[in-house]
N, C-alpha and C positions, 0 to 999 in steps of 0.2 A: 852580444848577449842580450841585447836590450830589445834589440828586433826577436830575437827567439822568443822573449818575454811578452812582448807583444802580441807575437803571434798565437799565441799559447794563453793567452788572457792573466798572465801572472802581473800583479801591479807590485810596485815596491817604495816605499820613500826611506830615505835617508838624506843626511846631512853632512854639507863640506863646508867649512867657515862660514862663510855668514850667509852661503846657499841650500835653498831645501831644494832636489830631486825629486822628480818623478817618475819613473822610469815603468814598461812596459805599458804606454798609450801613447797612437799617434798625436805629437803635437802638434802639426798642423790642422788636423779635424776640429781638435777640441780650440783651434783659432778661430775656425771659421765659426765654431756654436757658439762662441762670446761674442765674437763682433756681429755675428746676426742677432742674438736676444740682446746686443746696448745698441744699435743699428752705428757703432762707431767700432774703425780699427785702434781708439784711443787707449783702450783698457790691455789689450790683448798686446800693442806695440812698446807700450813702458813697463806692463806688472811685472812680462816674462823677461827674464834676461840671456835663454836661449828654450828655442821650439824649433825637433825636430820631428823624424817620422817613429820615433822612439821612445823620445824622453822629453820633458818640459823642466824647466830651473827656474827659480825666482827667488828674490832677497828673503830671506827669513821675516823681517817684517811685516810681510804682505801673505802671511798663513790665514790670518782672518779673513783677509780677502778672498783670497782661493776658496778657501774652506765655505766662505759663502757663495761664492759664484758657483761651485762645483751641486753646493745645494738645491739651487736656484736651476739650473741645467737638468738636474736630477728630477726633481719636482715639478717643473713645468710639465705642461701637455703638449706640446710642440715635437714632432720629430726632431730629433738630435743626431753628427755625424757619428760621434763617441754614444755608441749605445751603453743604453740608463743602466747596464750593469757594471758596465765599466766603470764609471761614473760615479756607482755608489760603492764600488770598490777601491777608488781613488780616494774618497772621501773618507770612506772607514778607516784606511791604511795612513793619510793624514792625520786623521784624530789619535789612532791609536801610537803612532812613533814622532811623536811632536809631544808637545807642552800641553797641547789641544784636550788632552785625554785629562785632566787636570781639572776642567770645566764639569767634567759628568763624574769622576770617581770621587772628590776632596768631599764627600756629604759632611766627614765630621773634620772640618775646617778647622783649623786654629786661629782662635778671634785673637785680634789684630787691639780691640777696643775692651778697656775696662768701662765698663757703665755705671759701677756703683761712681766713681767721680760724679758721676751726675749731682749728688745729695749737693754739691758743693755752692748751686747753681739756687737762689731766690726764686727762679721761676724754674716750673714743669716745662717737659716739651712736649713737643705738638706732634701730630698722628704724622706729618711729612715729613720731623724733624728725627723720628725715630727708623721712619723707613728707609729712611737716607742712612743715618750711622748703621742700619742693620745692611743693608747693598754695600756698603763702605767696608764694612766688617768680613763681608763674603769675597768680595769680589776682587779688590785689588789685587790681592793672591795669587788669585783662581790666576786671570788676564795678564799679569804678570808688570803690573803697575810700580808706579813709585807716586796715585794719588789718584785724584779725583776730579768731573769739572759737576758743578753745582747751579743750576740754572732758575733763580727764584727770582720773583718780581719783590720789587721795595715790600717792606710791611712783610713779610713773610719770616724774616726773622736768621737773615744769612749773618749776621754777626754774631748771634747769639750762637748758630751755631757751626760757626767755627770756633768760637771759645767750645762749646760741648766736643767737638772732635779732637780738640790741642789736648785737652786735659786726660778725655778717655783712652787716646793714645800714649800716656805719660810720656810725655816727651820733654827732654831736657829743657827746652826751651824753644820759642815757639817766634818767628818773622812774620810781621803782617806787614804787607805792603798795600799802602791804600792812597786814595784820594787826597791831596793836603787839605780840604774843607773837611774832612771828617773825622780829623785825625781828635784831635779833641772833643767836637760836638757830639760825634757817634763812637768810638772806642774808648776812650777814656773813660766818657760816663758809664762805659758797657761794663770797665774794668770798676769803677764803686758802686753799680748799683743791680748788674745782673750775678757779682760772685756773693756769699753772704761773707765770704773772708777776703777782700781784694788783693789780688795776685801784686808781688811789685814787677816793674814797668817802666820802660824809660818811651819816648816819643820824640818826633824829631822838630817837633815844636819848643820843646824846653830849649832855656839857653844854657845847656850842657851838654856835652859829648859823651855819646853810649860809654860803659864800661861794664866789664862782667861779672856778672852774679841777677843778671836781672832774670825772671821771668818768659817776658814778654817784651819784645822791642816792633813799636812800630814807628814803620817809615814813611813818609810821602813820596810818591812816583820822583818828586826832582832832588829826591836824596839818597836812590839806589846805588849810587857810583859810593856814598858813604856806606852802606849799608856790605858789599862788596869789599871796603877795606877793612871795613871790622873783622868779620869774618874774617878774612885773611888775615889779618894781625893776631885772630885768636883762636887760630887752629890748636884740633885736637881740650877746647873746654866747652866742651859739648860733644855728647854720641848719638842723642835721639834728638833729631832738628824736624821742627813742623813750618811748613811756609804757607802763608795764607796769601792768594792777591785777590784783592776786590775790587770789585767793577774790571773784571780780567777783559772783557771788548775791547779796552785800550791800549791790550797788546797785541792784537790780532797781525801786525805787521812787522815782517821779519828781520825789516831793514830798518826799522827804526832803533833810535840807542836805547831809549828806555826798553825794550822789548831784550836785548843782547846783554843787558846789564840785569837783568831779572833771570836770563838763561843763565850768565854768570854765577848769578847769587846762588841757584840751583843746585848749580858746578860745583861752587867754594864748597857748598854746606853738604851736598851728598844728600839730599835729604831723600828720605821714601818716603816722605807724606808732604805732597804739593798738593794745594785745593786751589783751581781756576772758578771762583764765583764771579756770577753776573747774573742780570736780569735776562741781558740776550750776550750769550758767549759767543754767538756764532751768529753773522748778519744771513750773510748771504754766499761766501765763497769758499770754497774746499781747500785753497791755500790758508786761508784766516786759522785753520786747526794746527798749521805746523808749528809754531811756538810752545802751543801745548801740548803737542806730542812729545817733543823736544825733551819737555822735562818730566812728561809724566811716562812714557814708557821706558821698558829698561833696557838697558841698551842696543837694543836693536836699529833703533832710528836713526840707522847710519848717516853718511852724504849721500852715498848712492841711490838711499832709500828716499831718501828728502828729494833729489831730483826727481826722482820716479813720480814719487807721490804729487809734487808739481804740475810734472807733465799730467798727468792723468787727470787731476780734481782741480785744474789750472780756471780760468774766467770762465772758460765757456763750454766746461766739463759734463752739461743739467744733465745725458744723459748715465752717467754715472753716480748721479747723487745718489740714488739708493743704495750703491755699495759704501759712500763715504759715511750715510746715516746709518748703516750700519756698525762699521766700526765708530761711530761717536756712541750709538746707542748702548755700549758696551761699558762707556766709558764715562757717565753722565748720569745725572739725576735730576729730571725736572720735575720744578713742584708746580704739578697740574690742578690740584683744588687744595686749598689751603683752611679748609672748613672753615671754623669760628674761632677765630682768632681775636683774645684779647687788646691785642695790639695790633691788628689789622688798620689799615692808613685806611680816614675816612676823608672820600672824596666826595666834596657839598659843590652842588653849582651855583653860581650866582650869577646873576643877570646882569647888566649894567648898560642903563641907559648912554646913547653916543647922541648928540645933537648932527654930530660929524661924521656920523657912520657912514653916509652915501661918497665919502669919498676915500673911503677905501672898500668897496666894490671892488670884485672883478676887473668890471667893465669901464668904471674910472683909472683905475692902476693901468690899464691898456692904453688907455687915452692917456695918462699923463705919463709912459715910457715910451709911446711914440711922439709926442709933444722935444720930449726929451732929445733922444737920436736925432730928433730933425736938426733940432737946435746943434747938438754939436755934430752933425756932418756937413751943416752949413757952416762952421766955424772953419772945422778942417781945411775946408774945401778952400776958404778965403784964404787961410795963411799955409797954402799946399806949396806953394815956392819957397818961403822962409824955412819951411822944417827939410824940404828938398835939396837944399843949397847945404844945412847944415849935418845932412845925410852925409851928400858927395865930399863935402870937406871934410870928413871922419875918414872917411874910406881912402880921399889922395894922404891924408897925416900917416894914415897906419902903411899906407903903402910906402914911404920914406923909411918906413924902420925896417922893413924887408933886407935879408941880408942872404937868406939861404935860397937854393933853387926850389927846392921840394913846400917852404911857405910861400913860395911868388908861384908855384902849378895850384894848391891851395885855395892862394886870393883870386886867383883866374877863375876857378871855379866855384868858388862863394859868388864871384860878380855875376 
């Protein structure tokens, strides 16, 4: 039926568990037009999880993707195998029986954010500060979010507002996971001097342990594992949970504990409003985004998906970054001009005479790291039999403890 469909230019999508369909277009043509416009078989080997002469499948996650690449194929001026009617047939029929459709009919949205909270707040905000809760207010929705990442350089005023987003959200009570230098210098004071009524608040700097009724509970990065059993200890007092993490770049790694203990916290709390702030959220690598997919999309972001997403936007993914800035663009608010800003950080330079400067040069620091090496590979060199000797007698000691065949094939082949 699917080749009839094909043949007859009938396109169709639907959905099986956690697969979206395509059915009535050759999936091998519409192979070869991705990996010729990314000049890689990378995209086209991991997105799809079957392409045949009929139909194409891929994890429900990767709709945005599709959905862009199918645009981008559409749009180009390039010949294509899948003719552009097809193409914008696929696309249509994607948007329209998916979530997709979601993005162009929701005109009158249900806002997400009370603003009058705002009164609550000693200072106004700022022309960024507004654009962002109004993107924030649209869009999570729309994309089908559970938050937000927030990309503001110092001085811009990312603390101030994630307090303006905790509040407008009314949320029961609100998780800031932050830095342990800021925890007092920058939130604390933020809590007596940016509210005009100071919220209560516990921090994990007091020498007392959270209990509930507070407000506001912040934590430092090497108190998340506490942060995790509270939570759990007190399930169900709390229904609207807001988590904030700041300076979020330092969980950009999947494998790290601090990173699986903040996925954790996510977990515990259920929450639908996570904010990843940073100055830079995202250095350089298309893996760095899966932690915050993690917890900010809804559940889609399977395993199978997370493989996928790996393989594809993995170290040395460049020719696919435009589809991964795509979906970040989606996902993200960066504050590009921050106009005039009261509290903008003022950076003064200042000069400072060195009597000593010429010896950190360039071309001094070369001279005294080759100075350096010579010195110690003539050391080496001198006591190369003493460290030799006590090489080989490591190796005969461990060889005495050998007891099994399969570690004595092993040691043969270590030596």
């Amino acid at each position: 039926f699917n080749a009839v469909m094909r043949f007859v230019g009938l396109v169709r999508v639907h959905a099986h568990k956690n697969q979206i369909i395509i059915s009535g277009v050759s999936g091998d043509l519409l192979a070869k037009d991705i990996t010729k416009m990314w000049a890689s078989g990378r995209v086209t080997n991991n997105l799809f999880t079957k392409i045949t002469r009929s139909h194409v499948s891929f994890n429900r996650f990767f709709i945005i993707e599709v959905a862009y690449i199918l645009g981008e194929l559409y749009e180009s001026k390039k010949r294509t195998n899948v003719s552009k009617r097809i193409l914008k047939a696929m696309l249509d029929e994607l948007i329209e029986k998916t979530w997709l459709k979601d993005i162009n009919s929701r005109k009158n949205y249900v806002p997400r954010l009370n603003l009058t909270h705002l009164n609550k707040f000693t200072k106004k905000t700022f022309p960024h500060q507004m654009e962002f809760l109004d993107i924030y207010n649209r869009y999570v929705d729309q994309f089908h979010l559970n938050g937000y990442m927030l990309a503001a350089k110092p001085g811009s005023g990312k603390t101030l507002t994630q307090f303006f987003l905790s509040e407008c959200l009314e949320a029961d009570v609100a998780f800031l996971i932050v830095p342990k230098n800021s925890v007092d210098r920058v939130w604390e004071k933020g809590f007596n001097e940016d509210f005009i009524t100071p919220p209560s608040y516990w921090h994990s700097l007091m020498n007392e342990p959270p209990t509930v009724g507070k407000r506001y509970y912040v934590f430092h990065y090497e108190q998340l594992q506490q942060a995790v059993d509270f939570v759990k200890a007190n399930k169900g007092a709390w229904k609207k949970i807001y988590v904030g993490l700041d300076e979020s770049h330092n969980f950009n790694t999947r494998d790290s504990l601090r990173t699986n203990l903040f996925i954790d916290l996510c977990n515990e709390t259920k929450a639908a409003d996570v904010l990843w702030a940073s100055g830079t959220p995202i250095k350089a690598l298309g893996y760095e985004t899966i932690p915050f997919l993690i917890t900010v999309v809804r559940e889609d972001f399977d395993a199978d998906a997370q493989a996928a997403f790996r393989k594809i936007f993995g170290k040395d993914a460049k020719r696919a970054n435009d589809i991964l800035r795509h979906r970040i663009g989606l996902m993200s608010y960066k504050v590009a001009d921050m106009g005039k800003l009261e509290n903008k950080v003022n950076v003064v330079e200042i000069k400072v005479s060195m009597p000593t400067a010429k010896n950190y040069t360039l071309f001094n620091l070369k001279e005294m790291m080759r100075a350096y090496i010579e010195e110690r590979t003539k050391f080496y060199k001198e006591h190369f039999d003493k460290y030799l000797k006590i090489y080989n007698d490591s190796l005969s000691f461990y060889e005495k403890t050998i007891r099994k065949d399969e570690e004595r094939k092993e040691f043969q082949r270590y030596k």
